[in-house]
Each structure stands twice: as structure tokens, then as C-alpha cells.
C-alpha positions as CSV (number, residue, x, y, z in Angstrom):
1,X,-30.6,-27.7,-2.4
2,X,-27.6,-28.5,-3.6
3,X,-26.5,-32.5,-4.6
4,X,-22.9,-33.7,-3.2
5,X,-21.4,-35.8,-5.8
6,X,-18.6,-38.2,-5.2
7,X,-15.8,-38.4,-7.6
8,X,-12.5,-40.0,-7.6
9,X,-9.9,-38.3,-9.6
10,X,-8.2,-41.4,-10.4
11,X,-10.7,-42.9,-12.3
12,X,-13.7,-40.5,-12.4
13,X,-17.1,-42.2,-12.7
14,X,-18.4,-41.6,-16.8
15,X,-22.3,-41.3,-15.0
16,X,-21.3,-39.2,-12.7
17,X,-19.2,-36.9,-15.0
18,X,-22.7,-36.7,-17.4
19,X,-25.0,-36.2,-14.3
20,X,-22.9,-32.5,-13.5
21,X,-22.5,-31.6,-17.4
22,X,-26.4,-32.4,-18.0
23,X,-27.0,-29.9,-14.7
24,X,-24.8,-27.5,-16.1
25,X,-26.7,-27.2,-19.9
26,X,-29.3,-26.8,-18.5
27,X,-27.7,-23.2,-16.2
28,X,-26.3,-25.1,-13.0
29,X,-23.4,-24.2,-11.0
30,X,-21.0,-26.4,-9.9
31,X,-18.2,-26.4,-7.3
32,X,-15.3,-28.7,-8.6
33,X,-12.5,-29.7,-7.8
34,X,-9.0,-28.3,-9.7
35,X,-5.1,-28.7,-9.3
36,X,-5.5,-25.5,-6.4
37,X,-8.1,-24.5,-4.8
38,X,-12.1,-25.5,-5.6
39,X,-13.6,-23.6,-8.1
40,X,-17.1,-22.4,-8.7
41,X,-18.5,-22.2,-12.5
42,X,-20.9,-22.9,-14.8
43,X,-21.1,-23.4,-18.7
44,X,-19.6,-20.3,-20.4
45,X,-22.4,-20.5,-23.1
46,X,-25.3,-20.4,-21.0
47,X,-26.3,-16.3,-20.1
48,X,-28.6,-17.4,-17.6
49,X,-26.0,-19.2,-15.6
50,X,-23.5,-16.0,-15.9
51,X,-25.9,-13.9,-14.7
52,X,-26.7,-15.9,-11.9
53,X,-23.0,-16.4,-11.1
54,X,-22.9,-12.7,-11.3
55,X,-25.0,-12.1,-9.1
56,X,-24.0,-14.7,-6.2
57,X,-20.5,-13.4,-6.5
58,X,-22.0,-9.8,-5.9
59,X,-21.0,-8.3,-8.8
60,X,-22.0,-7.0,-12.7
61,X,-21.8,-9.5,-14.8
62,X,-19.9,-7.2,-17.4
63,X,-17.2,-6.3,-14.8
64,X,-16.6,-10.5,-14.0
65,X,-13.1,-11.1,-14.1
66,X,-13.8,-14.4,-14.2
67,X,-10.9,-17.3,-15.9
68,X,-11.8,-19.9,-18.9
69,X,-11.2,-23.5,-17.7
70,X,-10.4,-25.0,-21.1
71,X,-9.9,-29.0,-21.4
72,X,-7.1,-28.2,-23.2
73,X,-5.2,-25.6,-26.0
74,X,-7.0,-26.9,-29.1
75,X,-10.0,-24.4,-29.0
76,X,-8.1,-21.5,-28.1
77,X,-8.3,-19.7,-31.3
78,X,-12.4,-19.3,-30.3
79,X,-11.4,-16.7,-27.4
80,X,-7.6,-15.8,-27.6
81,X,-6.5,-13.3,-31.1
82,X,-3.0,-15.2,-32.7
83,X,-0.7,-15.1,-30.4
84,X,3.5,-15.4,-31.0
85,X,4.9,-18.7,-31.4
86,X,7.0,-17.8,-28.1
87,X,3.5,-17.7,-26.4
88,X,2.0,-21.5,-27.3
89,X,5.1,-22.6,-26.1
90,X,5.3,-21.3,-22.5
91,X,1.6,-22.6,-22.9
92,X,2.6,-25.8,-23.9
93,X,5.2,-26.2,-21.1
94,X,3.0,-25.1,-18.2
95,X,-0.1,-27.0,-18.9
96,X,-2.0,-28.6,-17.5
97,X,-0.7,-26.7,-14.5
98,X,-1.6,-25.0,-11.5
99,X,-1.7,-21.7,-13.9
100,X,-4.0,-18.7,-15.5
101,X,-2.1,-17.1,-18.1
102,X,-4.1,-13.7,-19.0
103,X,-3.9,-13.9,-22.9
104,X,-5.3,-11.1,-26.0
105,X,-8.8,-12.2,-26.6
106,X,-10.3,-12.2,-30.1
107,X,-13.7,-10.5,-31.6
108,X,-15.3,-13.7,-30.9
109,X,-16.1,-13.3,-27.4
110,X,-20.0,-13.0,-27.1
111,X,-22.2,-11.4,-24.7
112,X,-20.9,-10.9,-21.2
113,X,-17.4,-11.0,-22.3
114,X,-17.5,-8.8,-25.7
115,X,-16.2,-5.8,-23.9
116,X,-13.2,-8.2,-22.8
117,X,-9.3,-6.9,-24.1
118,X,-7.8,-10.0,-22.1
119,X,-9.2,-13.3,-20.8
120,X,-7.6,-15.7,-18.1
121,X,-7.3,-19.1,-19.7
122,X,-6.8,-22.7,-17.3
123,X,-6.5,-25.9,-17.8
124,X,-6.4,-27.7,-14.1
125,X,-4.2,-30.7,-13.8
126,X,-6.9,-32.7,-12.4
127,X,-8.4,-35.9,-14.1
128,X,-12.7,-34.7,-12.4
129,X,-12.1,-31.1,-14.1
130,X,-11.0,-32.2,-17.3
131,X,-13.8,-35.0,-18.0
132,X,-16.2,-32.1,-17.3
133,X,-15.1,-29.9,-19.5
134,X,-14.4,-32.3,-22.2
135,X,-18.1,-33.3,-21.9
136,X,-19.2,-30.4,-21.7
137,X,-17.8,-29.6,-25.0
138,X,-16.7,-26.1,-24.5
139,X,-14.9,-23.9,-21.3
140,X,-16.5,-23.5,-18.0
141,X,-16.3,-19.9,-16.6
142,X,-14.3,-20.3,-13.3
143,X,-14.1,-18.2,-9.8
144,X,-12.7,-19.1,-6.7
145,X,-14.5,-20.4,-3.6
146,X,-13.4,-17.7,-0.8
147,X,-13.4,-18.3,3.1
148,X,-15.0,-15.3,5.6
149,X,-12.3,-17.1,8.0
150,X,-9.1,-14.4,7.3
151,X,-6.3,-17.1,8.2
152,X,-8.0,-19.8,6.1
153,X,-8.8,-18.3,2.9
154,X,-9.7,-20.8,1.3
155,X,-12.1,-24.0,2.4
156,X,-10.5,-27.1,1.3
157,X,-13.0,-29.9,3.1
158,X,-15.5,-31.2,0.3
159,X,-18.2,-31.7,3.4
160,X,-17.6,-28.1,4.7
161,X,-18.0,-26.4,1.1
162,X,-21.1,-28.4,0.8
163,X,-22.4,-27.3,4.1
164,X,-21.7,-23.6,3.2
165,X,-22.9,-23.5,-0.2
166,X,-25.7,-26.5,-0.6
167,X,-28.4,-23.6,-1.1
168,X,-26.7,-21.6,-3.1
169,X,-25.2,-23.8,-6.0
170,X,-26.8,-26.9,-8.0
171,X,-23.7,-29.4,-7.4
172,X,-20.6,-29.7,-4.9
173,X,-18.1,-32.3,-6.2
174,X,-16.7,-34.1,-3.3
175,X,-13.2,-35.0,-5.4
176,X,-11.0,-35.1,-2.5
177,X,-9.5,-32.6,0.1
178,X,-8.6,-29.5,-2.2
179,X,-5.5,-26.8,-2.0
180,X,-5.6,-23.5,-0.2
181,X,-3.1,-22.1,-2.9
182,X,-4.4,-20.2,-5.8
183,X,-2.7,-20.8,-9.4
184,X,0.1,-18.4,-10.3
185,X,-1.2,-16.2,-12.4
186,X,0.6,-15.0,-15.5
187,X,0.0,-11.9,-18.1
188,X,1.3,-13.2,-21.6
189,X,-0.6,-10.3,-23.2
190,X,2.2,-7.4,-23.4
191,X,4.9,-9.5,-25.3
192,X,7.1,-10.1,-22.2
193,X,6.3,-12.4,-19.0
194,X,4.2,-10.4,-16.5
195,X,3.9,-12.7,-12.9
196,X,0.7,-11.0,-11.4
197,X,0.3,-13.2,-8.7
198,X,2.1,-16.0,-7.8
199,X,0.9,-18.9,-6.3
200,X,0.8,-23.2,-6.6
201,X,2.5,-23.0,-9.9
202,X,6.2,-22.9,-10.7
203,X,7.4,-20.2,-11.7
204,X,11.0,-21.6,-12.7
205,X,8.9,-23.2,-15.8
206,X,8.8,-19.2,-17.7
């Protein structure tokens, strides 16, 4: 059974923040909140978690197309090969943001991911993602939380998602009432500005 976890994105509770990064070393999942929509993930280092992401998304873990919510750009040289100067700086201007730019990845990738030409990296504009992330000490794995409902795609009430998914996940972050907009999602990894899906983020800012 899952635990609901109140946090306030304007000054999220340190205690709290530990309490979800000590469930998720040791292979939780979580359901957070982000800039968009909530998000579903778990600790990008821990296999066990993956696979058990893998399988309650209904899918083989090597086929995940899954985004990398990062805490910020400094660690991106762990996952992402060198990219063009041109690159960091489109980076640099859209995030945080309501964004996943799909980027080159490196030979560093391990495991699940090694097969990987591309990765989606994220870093939400939210205060509650961040903290975790940046406790955590390294990227969370991120999918979205879909709706059966087809003119609600999205569930966006912290007490609904709870109700939905308290016996399949470890934590549900009550953060607030959450989007029902998915980021804008942008491929960076052809040399030219791709817009694969566009969504929350502005797309004024390539």
C-alpha cells in the first residue's frame, strides 16, 4: 500500500524530501509532482526498480522510452555524447522548463539503457522535483501517469492518483493540483530543431 506524502512546493519539507529518496534507494516508485503533468519514476541506478517499472507500464524494459529527470545540466556529460555549443545553449534557455529535449547519448549508459542512440533529458520547474533529485544524487527515470478516461488524459487530483495507484507504487506525492499538459518535446539530436510534440512549453524560446 502505497503512502500519500504531503509536500508544499514552496518550501518543501527537508524530512519529507529524505523519506521518498530513502524509499526510492532502496527500488520504490514514486509519483511526483513536475511543471506538467505527474510523473511516475524511480532511481535510474536501481535495475530492480526499472524492471518493476517495466513491467507495471506493460512493456520490455529494453524497449522503455522512458525521459531522465536531471536536477539540473551539470551531470549531463554521464548520459549525453558532446554536444555543439549551439545545443547547451537552447538548453540553457529552456530550463528548468516544461521541456524533454531528446539529445545523443554517450557509451556510458549502463544496463537497460546501453542499447539507447538518444535519451530524453528534463529538468521540471518545480521546487518538490528538484529536492528529490538533488538528494537523490543522480536522475530519476520518468513516465507519465495516463488516464483510461479519453477526454481527461491525464489525472491531475493528488487524492484521485492516490486512489488509483496506492497498490501499485510505494509513494504518491500530494504537491498540489498537477497539469493535464505534457512538456513539449524537442529532438536536438540531428543538428537542427526537431518539435516532436508540442505541449506546456514555449516553443517561441528555440
Amino acid at each position: 500500500m502505497a503512502k500519500l506524502i504531503k509536500i508544499y512546493s514552496d518550501n518543501p519539507n527537508e524530512k519529507a524530501i529524505e523519506e521518498v529518496v530513502a524509499v526510492l534507494q532502496k527500488g520504490g516508485l514514486v509519483i511526483y509532482p513536475t511543471d506538467t503533468i505527474y510523473g511516475l519514476g524511480c532511481d535510474i541506478t536501481n535495475q530492480k526498480a526499472l524492471s518493476k517499472l517495466a513491467k507495471l507500464k506493460g512493456i520490455k524494459l529494453d524497449k522503455a522510452r522512458w525521459s531522465f529527470v536531471c536536477h539540473d545540466l551539470s551531470n549531463l556529460s554521464d548520459y549525453v555524447r558532446q554536444i555543439d555549443s549551439w545545443v547547451f545553449k537552447v538548453l540553457k534557455k529552456c530550463l528548468p522548463g516544461a521541456f524533454t529535449f531528446v539529445l545523443p547519448s554517450n557509451n556510458k549508459l549502463s544496463g537497460a539503457f546501453k542499447k539507447r542512440k538518444t535519451v530524453g533529458i528534463r529538468v521540471p520547474d518545480n521546487t518538490i522535483c528538484q529536492a528529490i533529485v538533488e538528494r537523490l544524487g543522480n536522475p530519476l527515470v520518468n513516465t507519465s501517469i495516463h488516464d483510461e478516461d479519453e477526454i481527461i488524459e491525464y489525472t491531475t487530483d493528488p487524492e484521485l492518483i492516490y486512489e488509483k495507484w496506492e497498490k501499485l507504487v510505494d509513494i504518491v506525492i500530494d504537491g498540489g493540483y498537477g497539469g493535464n499538459v505534457p512538456s513539449t518535446v524537442v529532438d536536438l539530436s540531428n543538428d537542427e530543431i526537431e518539435i516532436i510534440r508540442e505541449g506546456k512549453g514555449d516553443i517561441s524560446l528555440l
